[in-house]
PDB file of N, CA, C and O in Angstrom:
ATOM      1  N   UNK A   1      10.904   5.635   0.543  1.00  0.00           N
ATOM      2  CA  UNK A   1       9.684   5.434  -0.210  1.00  0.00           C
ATOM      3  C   UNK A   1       9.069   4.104   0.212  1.00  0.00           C
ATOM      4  O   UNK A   1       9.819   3.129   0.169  1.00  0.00           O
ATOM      5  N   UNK A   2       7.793   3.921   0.619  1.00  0.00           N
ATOM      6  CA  UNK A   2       7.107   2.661   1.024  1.00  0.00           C
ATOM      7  C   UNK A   2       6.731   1.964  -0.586  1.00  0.00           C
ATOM      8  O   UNK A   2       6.654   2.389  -1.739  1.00  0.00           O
ATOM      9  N   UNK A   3       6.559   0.657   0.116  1.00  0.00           N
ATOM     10  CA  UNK A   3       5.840   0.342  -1.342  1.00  0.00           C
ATOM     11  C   UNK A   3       4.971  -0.092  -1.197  1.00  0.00           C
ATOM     12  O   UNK A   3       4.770  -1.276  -1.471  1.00  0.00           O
ATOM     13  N   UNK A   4       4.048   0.742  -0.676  1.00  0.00           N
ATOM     14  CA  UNK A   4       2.421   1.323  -1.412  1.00  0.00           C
ATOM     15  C   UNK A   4       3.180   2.328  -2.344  1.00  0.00           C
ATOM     16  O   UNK A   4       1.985   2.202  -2.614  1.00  0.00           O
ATOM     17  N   UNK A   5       3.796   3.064  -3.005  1.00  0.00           N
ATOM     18  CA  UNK A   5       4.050   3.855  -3.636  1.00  0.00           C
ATOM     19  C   UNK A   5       4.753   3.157  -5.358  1.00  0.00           C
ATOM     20  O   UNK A   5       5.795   3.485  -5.925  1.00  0.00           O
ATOM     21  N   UNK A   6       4.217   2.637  -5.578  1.00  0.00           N
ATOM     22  CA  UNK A   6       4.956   1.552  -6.356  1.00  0.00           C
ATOM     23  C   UNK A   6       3.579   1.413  -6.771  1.00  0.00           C
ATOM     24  O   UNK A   6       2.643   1.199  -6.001  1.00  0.00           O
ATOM     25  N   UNK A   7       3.479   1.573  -8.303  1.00  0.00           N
ATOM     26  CA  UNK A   7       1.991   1.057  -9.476  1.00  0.00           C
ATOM     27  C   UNK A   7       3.207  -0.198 -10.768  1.00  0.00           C
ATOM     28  O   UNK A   7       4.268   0.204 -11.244  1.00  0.00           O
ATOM     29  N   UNK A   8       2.738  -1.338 -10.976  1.00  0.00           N
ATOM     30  CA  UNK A   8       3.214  -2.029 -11.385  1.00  0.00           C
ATOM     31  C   UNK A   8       2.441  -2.311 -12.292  1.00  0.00           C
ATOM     32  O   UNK A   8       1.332  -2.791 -12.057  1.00  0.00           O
ATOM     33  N   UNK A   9       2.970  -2.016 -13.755  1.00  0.00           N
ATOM     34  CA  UNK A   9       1.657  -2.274 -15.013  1.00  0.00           C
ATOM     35  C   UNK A   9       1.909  -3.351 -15.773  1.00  0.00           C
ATOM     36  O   UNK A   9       2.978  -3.803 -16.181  1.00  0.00           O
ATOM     37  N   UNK A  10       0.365  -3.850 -15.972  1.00  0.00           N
ATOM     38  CA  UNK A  10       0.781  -5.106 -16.809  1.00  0.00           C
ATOM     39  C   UNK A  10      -0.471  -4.864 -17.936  1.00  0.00           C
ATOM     40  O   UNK A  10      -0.385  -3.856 -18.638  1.00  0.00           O
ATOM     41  N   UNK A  11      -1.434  -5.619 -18.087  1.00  0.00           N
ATOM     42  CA  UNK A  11      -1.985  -5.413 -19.217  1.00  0.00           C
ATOM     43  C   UNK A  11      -3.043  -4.837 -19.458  1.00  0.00           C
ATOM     44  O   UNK A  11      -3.535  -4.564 -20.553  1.00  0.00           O
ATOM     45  N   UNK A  12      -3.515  -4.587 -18.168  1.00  0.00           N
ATOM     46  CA  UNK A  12      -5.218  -3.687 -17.752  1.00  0.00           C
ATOM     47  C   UNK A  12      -5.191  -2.326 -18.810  1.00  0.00           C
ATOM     48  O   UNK A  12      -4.195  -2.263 -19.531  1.00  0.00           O
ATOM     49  N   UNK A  13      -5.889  -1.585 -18.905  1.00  0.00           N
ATOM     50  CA  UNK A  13      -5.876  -0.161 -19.715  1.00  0.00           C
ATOM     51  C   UNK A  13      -5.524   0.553 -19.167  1.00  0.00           C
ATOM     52  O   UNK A  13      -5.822   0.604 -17.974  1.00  0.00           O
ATOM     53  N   UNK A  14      -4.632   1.563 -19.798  1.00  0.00           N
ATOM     54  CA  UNK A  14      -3.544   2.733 -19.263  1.00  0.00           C
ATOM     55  C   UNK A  14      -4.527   3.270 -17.820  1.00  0.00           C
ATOM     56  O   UNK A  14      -4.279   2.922 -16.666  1.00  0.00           O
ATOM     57  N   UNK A  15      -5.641   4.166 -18.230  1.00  0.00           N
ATOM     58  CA  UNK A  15      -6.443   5.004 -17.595  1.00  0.00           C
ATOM     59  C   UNK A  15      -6.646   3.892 -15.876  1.00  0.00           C
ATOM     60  O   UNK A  15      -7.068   4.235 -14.772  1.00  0.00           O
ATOM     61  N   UNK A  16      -6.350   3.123 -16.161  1.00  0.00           N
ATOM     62  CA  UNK A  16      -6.898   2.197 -14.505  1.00  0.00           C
ATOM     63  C   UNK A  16      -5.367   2.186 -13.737  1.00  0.00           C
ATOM     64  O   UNK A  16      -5.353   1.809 -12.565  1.00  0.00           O
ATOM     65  N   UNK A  17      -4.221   2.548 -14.309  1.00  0.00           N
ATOM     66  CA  UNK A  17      -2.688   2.655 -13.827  1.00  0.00           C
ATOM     67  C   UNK A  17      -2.762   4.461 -13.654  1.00  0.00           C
ATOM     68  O   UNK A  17      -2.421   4.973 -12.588  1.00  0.00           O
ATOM     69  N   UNK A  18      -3.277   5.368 -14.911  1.00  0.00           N
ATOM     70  CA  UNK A  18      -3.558   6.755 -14.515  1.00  0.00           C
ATOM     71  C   UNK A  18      -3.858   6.976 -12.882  1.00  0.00           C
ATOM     72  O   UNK A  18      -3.217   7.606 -12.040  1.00  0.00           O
ATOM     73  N   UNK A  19      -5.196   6.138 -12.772  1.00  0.00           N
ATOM     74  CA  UNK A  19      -5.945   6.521 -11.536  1.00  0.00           C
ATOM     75  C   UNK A  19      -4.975   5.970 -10.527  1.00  0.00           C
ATOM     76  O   UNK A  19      -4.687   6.773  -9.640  1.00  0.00           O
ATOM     77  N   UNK A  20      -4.517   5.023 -10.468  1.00  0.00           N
ATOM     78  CA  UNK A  20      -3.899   4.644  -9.346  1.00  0.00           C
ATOM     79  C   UNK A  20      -2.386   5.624  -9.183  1.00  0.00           C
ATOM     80  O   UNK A  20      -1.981   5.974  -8.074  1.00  0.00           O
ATOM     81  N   UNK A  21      -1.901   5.860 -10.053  1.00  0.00           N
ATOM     82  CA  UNK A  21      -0.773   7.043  -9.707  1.00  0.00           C
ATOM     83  C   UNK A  21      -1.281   8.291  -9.031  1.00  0.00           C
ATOM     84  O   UNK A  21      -0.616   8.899  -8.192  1.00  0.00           O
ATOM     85  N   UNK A  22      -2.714   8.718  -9.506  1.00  0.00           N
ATOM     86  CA  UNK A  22      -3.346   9.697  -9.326  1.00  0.00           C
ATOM     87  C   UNK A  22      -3.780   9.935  -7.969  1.00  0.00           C
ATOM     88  O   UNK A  22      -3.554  10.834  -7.159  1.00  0.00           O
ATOM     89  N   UNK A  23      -4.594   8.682  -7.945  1.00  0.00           N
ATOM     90  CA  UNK A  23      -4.233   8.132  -5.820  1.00  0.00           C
ATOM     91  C   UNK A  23      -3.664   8.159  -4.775  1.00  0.00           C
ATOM     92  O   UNK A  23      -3.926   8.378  -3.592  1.00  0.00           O
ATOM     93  N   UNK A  24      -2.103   7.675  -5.915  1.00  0.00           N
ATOM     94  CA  UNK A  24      -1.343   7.832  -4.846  1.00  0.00           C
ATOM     95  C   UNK A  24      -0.977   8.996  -4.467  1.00  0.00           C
ATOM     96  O   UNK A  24      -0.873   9.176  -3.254  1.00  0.00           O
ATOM     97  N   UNK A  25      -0.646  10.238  -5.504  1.00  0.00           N
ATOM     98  CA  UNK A  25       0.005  11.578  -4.810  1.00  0.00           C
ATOM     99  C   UNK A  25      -1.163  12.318  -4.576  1.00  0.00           C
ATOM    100  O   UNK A  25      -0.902  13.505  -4.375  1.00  0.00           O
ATOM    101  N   UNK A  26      -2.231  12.072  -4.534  1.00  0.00           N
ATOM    102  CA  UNK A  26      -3.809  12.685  -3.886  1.00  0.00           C
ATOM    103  C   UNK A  26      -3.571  12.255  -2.376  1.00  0.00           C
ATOM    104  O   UNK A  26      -3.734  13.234  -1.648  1.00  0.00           O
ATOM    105  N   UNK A  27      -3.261  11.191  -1.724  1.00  0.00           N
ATOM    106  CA  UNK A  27      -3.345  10.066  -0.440  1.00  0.00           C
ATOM    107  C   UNK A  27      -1.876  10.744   0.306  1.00  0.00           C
ATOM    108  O   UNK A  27      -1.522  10.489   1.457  1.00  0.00           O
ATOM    109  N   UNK A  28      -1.014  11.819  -0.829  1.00  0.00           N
ATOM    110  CA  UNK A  28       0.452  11.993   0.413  1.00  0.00           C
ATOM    111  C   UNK A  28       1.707  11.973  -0.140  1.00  0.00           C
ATOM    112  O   UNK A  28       2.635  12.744   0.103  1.00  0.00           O
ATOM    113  N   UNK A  29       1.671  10.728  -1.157  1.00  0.00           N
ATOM    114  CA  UNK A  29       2.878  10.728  -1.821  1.00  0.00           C
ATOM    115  C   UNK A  29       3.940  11.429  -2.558  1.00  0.00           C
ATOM    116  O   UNK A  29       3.709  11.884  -3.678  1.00  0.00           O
ATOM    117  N   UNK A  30       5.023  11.536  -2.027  1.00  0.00           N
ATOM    118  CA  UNK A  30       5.784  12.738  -2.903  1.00  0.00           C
ATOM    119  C   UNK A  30       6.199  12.017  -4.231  1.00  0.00           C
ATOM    120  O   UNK A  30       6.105  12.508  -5.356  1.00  0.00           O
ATOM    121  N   UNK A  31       6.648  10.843  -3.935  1.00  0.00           N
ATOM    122  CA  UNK A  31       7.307  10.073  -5.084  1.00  0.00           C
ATOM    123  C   UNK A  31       6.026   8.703  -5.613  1.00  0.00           C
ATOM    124  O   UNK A  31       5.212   8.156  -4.869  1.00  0.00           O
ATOM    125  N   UNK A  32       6.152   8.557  -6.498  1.00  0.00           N
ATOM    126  CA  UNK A  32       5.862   7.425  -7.133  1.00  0.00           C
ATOM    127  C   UNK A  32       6.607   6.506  -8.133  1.00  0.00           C
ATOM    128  O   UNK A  32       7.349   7.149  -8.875  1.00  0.00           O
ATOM    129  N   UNK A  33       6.601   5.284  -8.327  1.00  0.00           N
ATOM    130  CA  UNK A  33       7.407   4.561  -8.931  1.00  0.00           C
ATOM    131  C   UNK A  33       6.686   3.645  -9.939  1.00  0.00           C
ATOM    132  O   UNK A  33       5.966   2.734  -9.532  1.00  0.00           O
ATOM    133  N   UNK A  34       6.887   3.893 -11.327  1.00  0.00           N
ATOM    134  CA  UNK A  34       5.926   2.960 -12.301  1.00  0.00           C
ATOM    135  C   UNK A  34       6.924   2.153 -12.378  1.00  0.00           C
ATOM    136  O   UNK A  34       8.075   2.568 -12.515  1.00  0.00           O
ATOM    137  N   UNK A  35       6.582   0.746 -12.291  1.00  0.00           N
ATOM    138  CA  UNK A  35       7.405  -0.095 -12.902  1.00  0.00           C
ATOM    139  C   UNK A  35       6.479  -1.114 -13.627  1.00  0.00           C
ATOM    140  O   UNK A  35       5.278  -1.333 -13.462  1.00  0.00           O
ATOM    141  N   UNK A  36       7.732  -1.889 -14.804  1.00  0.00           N
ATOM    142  CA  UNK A  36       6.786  -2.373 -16.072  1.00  0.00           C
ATOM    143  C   UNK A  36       8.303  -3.671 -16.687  1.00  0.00           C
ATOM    144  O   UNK A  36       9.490  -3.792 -16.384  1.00  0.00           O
ATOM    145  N   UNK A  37       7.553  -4.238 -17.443  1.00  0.00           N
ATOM    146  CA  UNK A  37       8.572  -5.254 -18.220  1.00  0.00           C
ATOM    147  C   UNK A  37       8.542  -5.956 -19.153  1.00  0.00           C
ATOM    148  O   UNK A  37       8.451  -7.161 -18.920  1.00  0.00           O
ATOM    149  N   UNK A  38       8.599  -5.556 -20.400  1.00  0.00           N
ATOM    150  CA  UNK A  38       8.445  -6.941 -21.271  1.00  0.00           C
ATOM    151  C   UNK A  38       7.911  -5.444 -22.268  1.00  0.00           C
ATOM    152  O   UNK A  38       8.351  -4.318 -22.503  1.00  0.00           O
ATOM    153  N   UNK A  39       6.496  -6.421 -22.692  1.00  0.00           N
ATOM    154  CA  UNK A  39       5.595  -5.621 -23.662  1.00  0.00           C
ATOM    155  C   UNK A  39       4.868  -4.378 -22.800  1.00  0.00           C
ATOM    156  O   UNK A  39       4.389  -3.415 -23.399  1.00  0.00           O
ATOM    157  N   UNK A  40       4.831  -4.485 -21.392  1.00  0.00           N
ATOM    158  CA  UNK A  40       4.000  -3.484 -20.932  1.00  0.00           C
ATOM    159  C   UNK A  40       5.423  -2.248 -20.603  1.00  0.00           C
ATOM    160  O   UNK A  40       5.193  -1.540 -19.623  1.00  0.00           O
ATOM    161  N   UNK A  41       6.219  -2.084 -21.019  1.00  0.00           N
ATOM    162  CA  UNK A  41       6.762  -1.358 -20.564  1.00  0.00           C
ATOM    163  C   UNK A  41       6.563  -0.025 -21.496  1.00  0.00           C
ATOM    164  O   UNK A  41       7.171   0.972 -21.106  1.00  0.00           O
ATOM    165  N   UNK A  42       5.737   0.106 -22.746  1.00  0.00           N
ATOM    166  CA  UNK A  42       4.814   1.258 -23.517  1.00  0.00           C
ATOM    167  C   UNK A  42       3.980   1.676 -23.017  1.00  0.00           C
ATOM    168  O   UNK A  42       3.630   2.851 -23.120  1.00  0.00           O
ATOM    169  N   UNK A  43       3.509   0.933 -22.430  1.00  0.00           N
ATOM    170  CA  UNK A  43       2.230   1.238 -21.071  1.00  0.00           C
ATOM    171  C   UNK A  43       2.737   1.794 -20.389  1.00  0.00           C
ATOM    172  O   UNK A  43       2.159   2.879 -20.312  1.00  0.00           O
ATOM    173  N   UNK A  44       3.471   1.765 -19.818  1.00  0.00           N
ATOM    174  CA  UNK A  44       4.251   2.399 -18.521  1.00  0.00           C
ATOM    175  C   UNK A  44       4.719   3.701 -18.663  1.00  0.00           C
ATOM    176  O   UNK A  44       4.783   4.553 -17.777  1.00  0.00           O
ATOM    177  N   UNK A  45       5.155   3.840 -20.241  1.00  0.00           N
ATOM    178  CA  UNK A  45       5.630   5.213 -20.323  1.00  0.00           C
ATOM    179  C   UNK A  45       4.206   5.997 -20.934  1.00  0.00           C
ATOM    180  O   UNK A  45       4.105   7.181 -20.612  1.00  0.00           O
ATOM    181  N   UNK A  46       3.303   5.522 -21.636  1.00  0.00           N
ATOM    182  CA  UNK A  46       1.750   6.040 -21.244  1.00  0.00           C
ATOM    183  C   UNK A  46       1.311   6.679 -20.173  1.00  0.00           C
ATOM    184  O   UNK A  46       0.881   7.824 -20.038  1.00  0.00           O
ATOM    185  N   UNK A  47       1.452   5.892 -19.497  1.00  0.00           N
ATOM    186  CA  UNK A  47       0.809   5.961 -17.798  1.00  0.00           C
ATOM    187  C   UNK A  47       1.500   7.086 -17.313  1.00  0.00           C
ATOM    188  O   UNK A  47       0.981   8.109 -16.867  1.00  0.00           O
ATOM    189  N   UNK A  48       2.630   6.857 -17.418  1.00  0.00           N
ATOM    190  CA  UNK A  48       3.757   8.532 -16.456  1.00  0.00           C
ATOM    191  C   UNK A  48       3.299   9.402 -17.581  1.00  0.00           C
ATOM    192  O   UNK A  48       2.721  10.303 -16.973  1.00  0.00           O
ATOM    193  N   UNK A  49       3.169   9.793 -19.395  1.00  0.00           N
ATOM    194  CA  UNK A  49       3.050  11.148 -19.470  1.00  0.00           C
ATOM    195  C   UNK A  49       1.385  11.667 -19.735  1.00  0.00           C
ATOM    196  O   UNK A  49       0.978  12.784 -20.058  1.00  0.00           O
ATOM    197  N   UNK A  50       0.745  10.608 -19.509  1.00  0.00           N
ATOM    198  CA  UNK A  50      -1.085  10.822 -19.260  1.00  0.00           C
ATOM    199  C   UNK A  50      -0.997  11.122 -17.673  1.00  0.00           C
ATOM    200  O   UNK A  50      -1.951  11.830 -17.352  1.00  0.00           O
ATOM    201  N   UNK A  51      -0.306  10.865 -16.770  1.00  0.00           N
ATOM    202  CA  UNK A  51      -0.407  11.066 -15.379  1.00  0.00           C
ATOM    203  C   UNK A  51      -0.062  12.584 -15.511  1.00  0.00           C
ATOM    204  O   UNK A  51      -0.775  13.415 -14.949  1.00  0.00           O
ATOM    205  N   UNK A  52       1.182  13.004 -16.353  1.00  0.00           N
ATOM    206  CA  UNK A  52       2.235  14.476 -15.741  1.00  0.00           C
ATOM    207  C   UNK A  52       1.275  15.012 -16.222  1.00  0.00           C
ATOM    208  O   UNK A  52       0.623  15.731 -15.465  1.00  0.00           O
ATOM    209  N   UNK A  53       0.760  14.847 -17.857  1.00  0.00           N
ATOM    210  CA  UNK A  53       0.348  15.993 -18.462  1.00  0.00           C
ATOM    211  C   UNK A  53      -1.253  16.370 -17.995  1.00  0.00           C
ATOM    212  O   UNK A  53      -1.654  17.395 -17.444  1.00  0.00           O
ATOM    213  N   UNK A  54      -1.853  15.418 -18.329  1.00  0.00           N
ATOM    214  CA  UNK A  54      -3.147  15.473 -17.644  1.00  0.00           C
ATOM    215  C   UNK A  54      -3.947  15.787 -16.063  1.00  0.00           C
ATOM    216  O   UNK A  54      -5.092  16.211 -15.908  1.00  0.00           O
ATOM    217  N   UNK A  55      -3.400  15.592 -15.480  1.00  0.00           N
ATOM    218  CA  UNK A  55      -3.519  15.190 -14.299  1.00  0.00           C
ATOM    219  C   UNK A  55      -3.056  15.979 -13.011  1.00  0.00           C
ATOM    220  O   UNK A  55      -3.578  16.592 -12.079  1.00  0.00           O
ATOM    221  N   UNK A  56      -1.886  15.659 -13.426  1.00  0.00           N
ATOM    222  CA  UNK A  56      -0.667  16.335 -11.967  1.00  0.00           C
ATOM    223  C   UNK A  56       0.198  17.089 -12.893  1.00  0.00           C
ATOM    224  O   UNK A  56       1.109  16.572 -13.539  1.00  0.00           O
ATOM    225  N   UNK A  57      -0.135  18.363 -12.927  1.00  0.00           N
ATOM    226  CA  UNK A  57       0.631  19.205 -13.717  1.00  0.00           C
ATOM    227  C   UNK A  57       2.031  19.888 -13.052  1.00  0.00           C
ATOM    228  O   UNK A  57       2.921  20.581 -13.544  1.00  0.00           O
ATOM    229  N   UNK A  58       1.809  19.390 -11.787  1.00  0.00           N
ATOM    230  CA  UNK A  58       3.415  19.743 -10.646  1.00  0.00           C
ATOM    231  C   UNK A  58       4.043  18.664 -10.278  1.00  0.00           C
ATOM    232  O   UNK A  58       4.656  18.642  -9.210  1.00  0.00           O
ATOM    233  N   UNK A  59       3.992  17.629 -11.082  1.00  0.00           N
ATOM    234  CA  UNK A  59       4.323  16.416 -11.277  1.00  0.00           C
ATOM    235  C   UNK A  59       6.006  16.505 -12.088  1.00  0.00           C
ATOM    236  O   UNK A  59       6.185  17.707 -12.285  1.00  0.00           O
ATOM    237  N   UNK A  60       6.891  15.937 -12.457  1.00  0.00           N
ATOM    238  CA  UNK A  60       7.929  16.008 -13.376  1.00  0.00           C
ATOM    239  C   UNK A  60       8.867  14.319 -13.262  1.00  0.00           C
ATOM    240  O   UNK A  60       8.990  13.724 -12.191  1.00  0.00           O
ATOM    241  N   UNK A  61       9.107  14.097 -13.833  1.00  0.00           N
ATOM    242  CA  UNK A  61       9.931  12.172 -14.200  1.00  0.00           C
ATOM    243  C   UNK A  61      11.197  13.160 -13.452  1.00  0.00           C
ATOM    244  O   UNK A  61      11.608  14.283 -13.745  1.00  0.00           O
ATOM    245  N   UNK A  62      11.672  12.000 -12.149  1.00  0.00           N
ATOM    246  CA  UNK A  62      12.421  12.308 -11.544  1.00  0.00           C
ATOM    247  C   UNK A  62      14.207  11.262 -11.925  1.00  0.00           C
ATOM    248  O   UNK A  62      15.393  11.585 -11.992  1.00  0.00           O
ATOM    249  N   UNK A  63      13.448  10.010 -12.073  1.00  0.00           N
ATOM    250  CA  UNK A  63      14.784   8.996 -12.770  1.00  0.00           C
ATOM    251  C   UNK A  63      13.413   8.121 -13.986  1.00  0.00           C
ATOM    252  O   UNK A  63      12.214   8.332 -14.169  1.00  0.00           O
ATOM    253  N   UNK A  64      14.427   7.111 -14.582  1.00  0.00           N
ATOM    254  CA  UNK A  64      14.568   6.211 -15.121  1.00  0.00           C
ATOM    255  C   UNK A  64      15.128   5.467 -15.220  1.00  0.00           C
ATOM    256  O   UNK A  64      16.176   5.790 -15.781  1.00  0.00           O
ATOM    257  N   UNK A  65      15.048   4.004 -14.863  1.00  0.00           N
ATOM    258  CA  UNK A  65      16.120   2.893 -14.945  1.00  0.00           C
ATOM    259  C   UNK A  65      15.833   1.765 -15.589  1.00  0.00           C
ATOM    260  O   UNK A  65      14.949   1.111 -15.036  1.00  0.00           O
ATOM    261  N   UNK A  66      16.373   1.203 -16.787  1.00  0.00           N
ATOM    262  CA  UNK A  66      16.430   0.706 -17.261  1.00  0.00           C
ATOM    263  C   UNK A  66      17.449  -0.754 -17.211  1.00  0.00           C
ATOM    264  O   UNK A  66      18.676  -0.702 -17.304  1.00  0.00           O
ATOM    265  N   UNK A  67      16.552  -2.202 -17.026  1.00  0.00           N
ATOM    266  CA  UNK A  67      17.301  -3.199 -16.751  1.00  0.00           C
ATOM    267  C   UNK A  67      16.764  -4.248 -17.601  1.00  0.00           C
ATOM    268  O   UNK A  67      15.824  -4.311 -18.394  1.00  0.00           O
ATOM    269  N   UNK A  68      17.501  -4.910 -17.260  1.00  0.00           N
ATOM    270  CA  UNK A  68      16.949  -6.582 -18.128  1.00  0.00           C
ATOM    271  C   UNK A  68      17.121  -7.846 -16.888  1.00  0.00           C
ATOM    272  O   UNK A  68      18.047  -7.870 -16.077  1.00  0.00           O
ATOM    273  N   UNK A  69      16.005  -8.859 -16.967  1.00  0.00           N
ATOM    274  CA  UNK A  69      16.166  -9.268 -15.793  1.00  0.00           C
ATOM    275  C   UNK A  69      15.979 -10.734 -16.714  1.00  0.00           C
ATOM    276  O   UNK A  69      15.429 -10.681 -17.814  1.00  0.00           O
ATOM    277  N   UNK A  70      16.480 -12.008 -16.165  1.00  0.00           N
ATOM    278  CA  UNK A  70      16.459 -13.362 -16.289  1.00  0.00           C
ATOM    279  C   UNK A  70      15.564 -14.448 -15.613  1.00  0.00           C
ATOM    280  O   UNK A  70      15.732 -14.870 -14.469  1.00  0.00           O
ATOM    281  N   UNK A  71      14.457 -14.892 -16.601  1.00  0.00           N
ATOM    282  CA  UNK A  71      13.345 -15.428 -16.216  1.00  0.00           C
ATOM    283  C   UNK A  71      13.499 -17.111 -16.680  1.00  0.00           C
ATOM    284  O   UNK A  71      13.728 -17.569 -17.799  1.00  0.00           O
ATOM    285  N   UNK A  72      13.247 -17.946 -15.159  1.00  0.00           N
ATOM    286  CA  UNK A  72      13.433 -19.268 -16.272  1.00  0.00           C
ATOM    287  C   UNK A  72      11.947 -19.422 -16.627  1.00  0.00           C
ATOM    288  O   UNK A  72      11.038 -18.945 -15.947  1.00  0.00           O
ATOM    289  N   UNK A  73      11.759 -20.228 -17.907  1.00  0.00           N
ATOM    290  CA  UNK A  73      10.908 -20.539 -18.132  1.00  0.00           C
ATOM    291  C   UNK A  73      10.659 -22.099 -18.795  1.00  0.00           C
ATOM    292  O   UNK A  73      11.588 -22.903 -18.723  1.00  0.00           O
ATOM    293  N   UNK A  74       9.364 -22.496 -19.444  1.00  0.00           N
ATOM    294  CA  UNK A  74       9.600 -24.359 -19.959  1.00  0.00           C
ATOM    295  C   UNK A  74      10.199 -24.168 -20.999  1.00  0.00           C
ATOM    296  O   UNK A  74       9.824 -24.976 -21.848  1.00  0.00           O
ATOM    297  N   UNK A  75      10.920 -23.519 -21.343  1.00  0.00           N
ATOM    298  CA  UNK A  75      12.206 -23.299 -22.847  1.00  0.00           C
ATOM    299  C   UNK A  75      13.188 -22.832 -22.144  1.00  0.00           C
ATOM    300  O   UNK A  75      13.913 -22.182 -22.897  1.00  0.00           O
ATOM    301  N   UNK A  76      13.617 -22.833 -20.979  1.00  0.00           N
ATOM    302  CA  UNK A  76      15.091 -22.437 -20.629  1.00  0.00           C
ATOM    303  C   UNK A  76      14.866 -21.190 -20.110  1.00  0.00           C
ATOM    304  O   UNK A  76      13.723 -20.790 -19.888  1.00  0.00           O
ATOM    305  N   UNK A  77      16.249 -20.267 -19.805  1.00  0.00           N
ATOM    306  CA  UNK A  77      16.679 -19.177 -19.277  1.00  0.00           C
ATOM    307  C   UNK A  77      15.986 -18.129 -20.722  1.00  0.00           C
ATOM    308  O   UNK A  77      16.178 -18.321 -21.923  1.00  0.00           O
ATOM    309  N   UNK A  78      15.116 -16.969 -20.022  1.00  0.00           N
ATOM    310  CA  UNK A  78      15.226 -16.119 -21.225  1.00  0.00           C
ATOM    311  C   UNK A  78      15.544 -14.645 -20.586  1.00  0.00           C
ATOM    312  O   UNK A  78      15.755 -14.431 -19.392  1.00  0.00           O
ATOM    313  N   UNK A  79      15.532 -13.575 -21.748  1.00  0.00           N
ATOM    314  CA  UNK A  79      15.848 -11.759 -20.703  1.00  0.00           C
ATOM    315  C   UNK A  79      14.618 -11.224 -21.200  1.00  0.00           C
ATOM    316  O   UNK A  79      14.217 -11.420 -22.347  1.00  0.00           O
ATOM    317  N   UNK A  80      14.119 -10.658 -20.476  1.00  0.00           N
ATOM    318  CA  UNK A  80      13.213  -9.529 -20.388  1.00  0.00           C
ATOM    319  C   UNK A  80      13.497  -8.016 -19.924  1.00  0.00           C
ATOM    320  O   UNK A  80      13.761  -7.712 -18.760  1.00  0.00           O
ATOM    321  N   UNK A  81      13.419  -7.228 -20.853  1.00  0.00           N
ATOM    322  CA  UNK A  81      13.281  -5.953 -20.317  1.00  0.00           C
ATOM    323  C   UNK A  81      12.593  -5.122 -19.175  1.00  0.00           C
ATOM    324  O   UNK A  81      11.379  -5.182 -18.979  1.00  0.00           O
ATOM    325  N   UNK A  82      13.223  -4.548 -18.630  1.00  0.00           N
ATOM    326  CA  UNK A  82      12.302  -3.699 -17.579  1.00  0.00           C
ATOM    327  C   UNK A  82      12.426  -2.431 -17.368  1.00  0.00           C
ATOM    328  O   UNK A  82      13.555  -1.945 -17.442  1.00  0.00           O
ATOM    329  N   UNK A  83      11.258  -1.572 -17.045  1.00  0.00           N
ATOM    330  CA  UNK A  83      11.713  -0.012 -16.407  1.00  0.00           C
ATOM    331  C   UNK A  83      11.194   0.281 -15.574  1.00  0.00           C
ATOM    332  O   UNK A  83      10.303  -0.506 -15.256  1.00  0.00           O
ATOM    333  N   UNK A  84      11.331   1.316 -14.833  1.00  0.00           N
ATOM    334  CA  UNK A  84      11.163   1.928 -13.707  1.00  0.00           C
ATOM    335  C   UNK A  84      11.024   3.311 -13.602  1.00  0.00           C
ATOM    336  O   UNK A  84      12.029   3.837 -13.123  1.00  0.00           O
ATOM    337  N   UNK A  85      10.159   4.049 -13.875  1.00  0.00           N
ATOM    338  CA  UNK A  85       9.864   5.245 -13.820  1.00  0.00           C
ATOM    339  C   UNK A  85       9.653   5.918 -11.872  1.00  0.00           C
ATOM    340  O   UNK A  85       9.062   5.554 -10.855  1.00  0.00           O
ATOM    341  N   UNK A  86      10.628   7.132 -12.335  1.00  0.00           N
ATOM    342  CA  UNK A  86       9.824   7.930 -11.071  1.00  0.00           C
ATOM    343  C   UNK A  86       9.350   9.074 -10.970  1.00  0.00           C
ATOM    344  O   UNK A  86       9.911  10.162 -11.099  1.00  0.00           O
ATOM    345  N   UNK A  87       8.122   8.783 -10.697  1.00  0.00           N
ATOM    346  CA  UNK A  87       7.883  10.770 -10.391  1.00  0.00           C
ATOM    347  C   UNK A  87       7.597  11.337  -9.005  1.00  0.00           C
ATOM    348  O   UNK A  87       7.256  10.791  -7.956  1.00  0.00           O
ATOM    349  N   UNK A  88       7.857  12.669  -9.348  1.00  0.00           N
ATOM    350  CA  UNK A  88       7.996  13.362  -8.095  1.00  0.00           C
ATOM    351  C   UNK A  88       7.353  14.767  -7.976  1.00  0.00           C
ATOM    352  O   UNK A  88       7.168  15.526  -8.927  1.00  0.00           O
ATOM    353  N   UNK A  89       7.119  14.950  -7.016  1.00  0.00           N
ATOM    354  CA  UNK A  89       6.557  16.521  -6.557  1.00  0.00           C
ATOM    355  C   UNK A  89       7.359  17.405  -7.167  1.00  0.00           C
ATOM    356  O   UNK A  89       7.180  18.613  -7.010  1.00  0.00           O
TER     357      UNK A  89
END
């Protein structure tokens, strides 16, 4: 999987992460990969079932992975959540 295939959401509106998934398996892509972290990671699972249901109806969530990753910040070490959605042909 290249990563052009990779939509990374953060706080823009669902429908502007829609289109770009939508792009990508219009442009070739078999797989796509949402990934998200923190607060946008509701977004993220937005985005994959407004993409399957709406959209790409031969579409289906192929994994999910779920991590927590360690960010320093000016208050120290903190964890943030993350996911990773994939869909596929």
């Amino acid at each position: 999987m290249a990563e052009d295939d990779v939509v990374f959401v953060g706080n823009k509106p669902v429908m502007n992460y829609v289109l770009a998934v939508v792009t990508q398996f219009n442009s070739g892509a078999g797989e796509v990969r949402i990934m998200a972290r923190g607060r946008a990671i509701s977004r993220a699972v937005d985005v994959a079932e407004v993409s399957r249901s709406r959209f790409l109806g031969d579409v289906h969530v192929k994994d999910i992975q779920i991590s927590t990753e360690t960010l320093n910040t000016d208050r120290g070490e903190t964890n943030v959540s993350a996911i990773e959605i994939t869909l596929s042909k």
